[in-house]
C-alpha positions as CSV (number, residue, x, y, z in Angstrom):
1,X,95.1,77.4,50.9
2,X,98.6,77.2,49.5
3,X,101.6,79.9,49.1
4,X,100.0,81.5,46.2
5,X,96.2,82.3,47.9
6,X,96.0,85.8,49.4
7,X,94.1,84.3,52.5
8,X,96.9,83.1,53.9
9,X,98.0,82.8,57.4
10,X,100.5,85.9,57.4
11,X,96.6,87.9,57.8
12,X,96.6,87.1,61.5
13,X,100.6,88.2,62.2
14,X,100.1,91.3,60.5
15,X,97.2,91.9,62.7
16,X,99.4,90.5,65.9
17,X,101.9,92.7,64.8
18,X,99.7,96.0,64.6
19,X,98.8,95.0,67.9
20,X,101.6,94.7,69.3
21,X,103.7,97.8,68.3
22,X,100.6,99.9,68.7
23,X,100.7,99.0,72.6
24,X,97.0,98.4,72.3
25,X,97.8,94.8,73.1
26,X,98.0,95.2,76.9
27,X,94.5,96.7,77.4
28,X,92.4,93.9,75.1
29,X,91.6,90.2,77.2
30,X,92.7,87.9,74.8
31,X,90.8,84.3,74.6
32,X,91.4,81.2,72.2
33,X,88.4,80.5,70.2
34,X,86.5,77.3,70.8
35,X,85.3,74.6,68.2
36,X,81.5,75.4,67.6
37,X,79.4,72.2,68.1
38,X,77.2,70.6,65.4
39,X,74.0,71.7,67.0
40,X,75.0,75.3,66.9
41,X,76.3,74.9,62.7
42,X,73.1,73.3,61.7
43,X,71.3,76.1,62.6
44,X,72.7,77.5,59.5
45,X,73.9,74.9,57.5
46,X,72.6,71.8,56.4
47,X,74.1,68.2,58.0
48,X,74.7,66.7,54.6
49,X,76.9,69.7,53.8
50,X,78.8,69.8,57.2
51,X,78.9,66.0,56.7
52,X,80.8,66.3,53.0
53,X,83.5,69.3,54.5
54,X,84.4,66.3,57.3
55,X,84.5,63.8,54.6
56,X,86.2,65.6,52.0
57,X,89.4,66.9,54.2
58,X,92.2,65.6,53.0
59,X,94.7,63.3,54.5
60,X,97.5,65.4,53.0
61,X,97.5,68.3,49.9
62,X,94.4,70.2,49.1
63,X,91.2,69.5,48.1
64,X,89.3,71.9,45.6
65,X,85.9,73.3,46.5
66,X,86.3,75.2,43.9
67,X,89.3,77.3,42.4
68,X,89.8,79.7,44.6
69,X,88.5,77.7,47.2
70,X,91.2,74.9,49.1
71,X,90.9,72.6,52.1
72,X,93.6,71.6,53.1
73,X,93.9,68.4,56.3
74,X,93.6,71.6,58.7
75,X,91.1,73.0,57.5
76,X,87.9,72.0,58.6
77,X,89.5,72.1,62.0
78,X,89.9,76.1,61.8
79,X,86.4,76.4,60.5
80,X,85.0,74.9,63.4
81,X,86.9,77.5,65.7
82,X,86.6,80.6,63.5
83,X,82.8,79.7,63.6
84,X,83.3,78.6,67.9
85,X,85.0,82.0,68.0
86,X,81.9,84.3,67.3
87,X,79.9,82.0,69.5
88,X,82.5,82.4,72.2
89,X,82.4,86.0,71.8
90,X,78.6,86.2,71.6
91,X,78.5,84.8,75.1
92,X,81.1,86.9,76.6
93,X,79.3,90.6,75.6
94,X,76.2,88.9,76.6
95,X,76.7,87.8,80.0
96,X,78.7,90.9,80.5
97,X,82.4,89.2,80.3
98,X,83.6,91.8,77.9
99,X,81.5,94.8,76.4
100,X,82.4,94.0,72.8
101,X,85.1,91.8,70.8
102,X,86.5,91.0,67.9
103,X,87.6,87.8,66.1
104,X,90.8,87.7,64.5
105,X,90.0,84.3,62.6
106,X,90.3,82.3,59.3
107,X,88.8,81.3,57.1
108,X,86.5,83.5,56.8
109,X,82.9,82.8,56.4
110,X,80.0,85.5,54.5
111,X,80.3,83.6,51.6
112,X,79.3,80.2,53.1
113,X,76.0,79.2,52.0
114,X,74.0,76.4,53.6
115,X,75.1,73.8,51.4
116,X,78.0,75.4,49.5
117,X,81.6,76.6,50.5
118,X,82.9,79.6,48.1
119,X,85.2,82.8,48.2
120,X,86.7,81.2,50.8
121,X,84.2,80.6,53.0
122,X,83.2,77.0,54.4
123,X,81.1,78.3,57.3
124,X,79.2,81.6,57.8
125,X,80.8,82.7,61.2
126,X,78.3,85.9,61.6
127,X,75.4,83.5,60.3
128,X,75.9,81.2,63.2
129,X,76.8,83.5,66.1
130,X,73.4,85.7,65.1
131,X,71.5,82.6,65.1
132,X,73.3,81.5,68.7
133,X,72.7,84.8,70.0
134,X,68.9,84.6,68.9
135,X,68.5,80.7,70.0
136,X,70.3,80.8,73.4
137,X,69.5,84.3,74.5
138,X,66.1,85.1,73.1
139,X,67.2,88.1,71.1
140,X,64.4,89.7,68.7
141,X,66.2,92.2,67.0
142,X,70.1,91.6,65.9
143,X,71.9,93.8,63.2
144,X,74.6,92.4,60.8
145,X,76.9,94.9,59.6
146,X,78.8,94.0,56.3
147,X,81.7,96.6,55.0
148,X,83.5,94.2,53.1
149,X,84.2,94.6,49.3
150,X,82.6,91.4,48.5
151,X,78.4,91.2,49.0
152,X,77.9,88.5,52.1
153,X,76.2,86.7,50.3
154,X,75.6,83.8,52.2
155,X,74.6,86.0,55.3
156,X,72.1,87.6,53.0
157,X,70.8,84.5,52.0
158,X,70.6,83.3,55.7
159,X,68.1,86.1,57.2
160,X,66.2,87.1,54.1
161,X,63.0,87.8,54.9
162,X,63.7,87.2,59.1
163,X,62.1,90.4,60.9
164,X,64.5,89.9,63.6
165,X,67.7,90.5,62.1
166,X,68.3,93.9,60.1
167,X,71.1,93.2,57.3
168,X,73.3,96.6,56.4
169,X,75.9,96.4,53.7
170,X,78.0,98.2,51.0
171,X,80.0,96.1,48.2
172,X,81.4,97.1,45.0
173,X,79.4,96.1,42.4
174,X,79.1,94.4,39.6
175,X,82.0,92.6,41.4
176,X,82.2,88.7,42.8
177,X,79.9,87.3,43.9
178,X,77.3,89.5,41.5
179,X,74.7,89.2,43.9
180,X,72.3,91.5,46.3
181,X,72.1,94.1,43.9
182,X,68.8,93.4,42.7
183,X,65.5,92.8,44.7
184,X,66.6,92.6,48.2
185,X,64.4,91.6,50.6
186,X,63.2,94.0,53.1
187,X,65.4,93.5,55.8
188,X,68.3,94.2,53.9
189,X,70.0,97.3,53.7
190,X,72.6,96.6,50.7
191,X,74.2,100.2,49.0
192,X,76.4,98.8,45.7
193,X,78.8,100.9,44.9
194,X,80.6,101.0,41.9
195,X,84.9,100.9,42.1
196,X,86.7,103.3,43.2
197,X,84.3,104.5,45.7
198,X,85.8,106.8,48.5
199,X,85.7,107.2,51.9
200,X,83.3,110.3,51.6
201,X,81.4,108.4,49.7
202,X,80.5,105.8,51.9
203,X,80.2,107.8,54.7
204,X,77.2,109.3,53.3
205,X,75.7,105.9,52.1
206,X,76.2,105.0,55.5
207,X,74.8,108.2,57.2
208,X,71.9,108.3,55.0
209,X,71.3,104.6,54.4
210,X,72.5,102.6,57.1
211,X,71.7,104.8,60.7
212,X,68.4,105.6,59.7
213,X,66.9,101.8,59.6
214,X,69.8,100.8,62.6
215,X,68.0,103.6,64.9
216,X,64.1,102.0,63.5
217,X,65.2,98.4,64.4
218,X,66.9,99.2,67.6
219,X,69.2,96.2,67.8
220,X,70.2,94.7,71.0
221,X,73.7,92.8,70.2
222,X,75.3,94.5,66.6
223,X,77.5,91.8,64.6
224,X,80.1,93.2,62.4
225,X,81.3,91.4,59.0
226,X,84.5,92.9,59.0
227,X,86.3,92.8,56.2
228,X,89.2,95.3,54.9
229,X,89.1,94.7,51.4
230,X,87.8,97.8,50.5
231,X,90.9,99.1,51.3
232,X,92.1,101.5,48.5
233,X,95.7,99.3,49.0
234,X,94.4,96.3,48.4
235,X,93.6,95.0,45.0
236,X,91.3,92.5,45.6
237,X,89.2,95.0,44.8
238,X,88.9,98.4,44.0
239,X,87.2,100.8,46.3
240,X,89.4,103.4,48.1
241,X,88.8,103.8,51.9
242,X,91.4,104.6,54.4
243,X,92.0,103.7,58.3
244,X,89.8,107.2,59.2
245,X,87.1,105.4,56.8
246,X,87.1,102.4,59.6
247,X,87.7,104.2,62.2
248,X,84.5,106.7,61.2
249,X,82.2,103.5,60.5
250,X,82.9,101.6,63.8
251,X,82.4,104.5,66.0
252,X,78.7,104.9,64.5
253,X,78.5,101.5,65.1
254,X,79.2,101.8,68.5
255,X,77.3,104.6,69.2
256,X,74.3,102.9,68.1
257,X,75.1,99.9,70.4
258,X,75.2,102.3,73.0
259,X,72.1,103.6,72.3
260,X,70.2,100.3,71.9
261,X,72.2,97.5,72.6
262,X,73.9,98.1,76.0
263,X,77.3,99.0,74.0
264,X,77.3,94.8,72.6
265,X,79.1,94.5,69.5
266,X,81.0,91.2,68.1
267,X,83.2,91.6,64.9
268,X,84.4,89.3,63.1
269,X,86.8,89.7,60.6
270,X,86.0,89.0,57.2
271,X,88.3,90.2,54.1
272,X,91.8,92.2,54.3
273,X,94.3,90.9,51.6
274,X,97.0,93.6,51.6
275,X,98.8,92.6,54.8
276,X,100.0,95.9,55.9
277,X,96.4,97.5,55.0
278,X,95.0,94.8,56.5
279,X,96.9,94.8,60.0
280,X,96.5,99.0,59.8
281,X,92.9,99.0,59.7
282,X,92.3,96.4,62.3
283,X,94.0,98.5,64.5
284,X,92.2,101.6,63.6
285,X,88.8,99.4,64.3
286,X,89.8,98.4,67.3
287,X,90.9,101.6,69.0
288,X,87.4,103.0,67.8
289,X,85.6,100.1,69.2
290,X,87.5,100.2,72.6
291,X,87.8,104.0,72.2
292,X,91.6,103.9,73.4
């Protein structure tokens, strides 16, 4: 989105790297993500909107959604594989290819409404692999977890009110995108907090908030809004967790995959802006997911 924007590619080689000198690389299958097809975006967006991200990509230089918001002639391109990428993965944990994954992609995608790019976002990657997950495999009951500093809004506004898909989220707050604060709907689990919340914190809001309703709705596949923001090094915004903080949420999220859902968890990474935080706390999420 240009040398200035903080989601920038550098995100995925500090990850890379993390991987890499961790030696965690050589026990994770790695797969290129696939373009997701129109059918499978229209399930969350609309066609005139899909229609006007094609159209709008420039031939050269950026276009502005909005001002923190860029396309550039690449663009739309990588949103079609950072969406094809949760599908992808949705398909591997559920025909038993893998028993859970995570996406390393940009742009990211919580933000993405169903006719409106912002914070980044131009498709809602965890909005469309739920809904493929729910179309394709006949799934009742899916759970989207959210730890990013910024609300998912757009997630939110995808399942509001859908019995089959349990919402959990904390987000500092009053903070961009100043929503899900108020009136929730009742599938939603959203905890604002206000800045410079800790980890203890949060693990409380999560213990007390979160597993409760998880454990009612008994999800079979968990999908994971990963983002790394929260990060008490990063100053997007200003919350204070550490690795342990991500390492402590993931493994309750995969203990109540185990219990539920057969151990099936997809993440998708979300936020992270602080590139050594960022590539850290990946790493600490990934050993606690693949418990190595």
């Amino acid at each position: 989105m240009g040398s200035w924007h903080p989601e920038c590619p550098q995100r995925l080689d500090a990850i890379s790297d993390q991987l890499l000198v961790s030696g965690l690389l050589p026990f994770l299958a790695e797969r290129q993500a696939p373009a997701a097809t129109r059918e499978a975006i229209l399930r969350v967006h609309s066609a005139d909107y899909l229609d006007s991200l094609q159209a709008n990509t420039p031939a050269e230089g950026y276009y502005h959604v909005d001002p923190d918001t860029l396309m550039n002639p690449r663009s739309y391109d990588a949103s079609l594989h950072a969406a094809g990428a949760g599908i992808a993965a949705v398909d591997a944990v559920m025909q038993g290819q893998a028993a859970n994954a995570f996406c390393a992609v940009r742009p990211p995608g919580h933000h993405a409404r169903s006719g409106q790019a912002m914070g980044f976002c131009f498709l809602n990657n965890i909005a469309i692999a739920a809904q493929h997950a729910m179309h394709v495999y006949g799934l009742q009951r899916v759970a989207i977890i959210d730890f990013d500093v910024h609300h998912g809004n757009g997630t939110e506004e995808t399942f509001a009110g859908d019995s089959r898909v349990l919402m959990c989220s904390f987000f500092q707050h009053p903070f961009f995108p100043n929503s899900g604060a108020t009136d929730p709907a009742a599938n939603m689990v959203n905890v604002p907090v206000p800045a410079y919340t800790d980890g203890a914190a949060v693990r409380a809001l999560v213990q007390d908030s979160w597993l409760p309703r998880l454990d009612a709705h008994a999800p079979e596949l968990i999908l994971i809004s990963a983002g790394f923001d929260a990060h008490r090094e990063d100053d997007m915004g200003q919350m204070a967790l550490v690795e342990a903080d991500y390492t402590w949420i993931t493994e309750q999220v995969v203990q109540m995959a185990e219990r539920h859902a057969q151990g099936r968890i997809v993440s998708m990474l979300e936020g992270g802006y602080n590139l050594s935080a960022l590539g850290r706390s990946v790493l600490a999420h990934l050993r606690a997911l693949t418990k190595l």
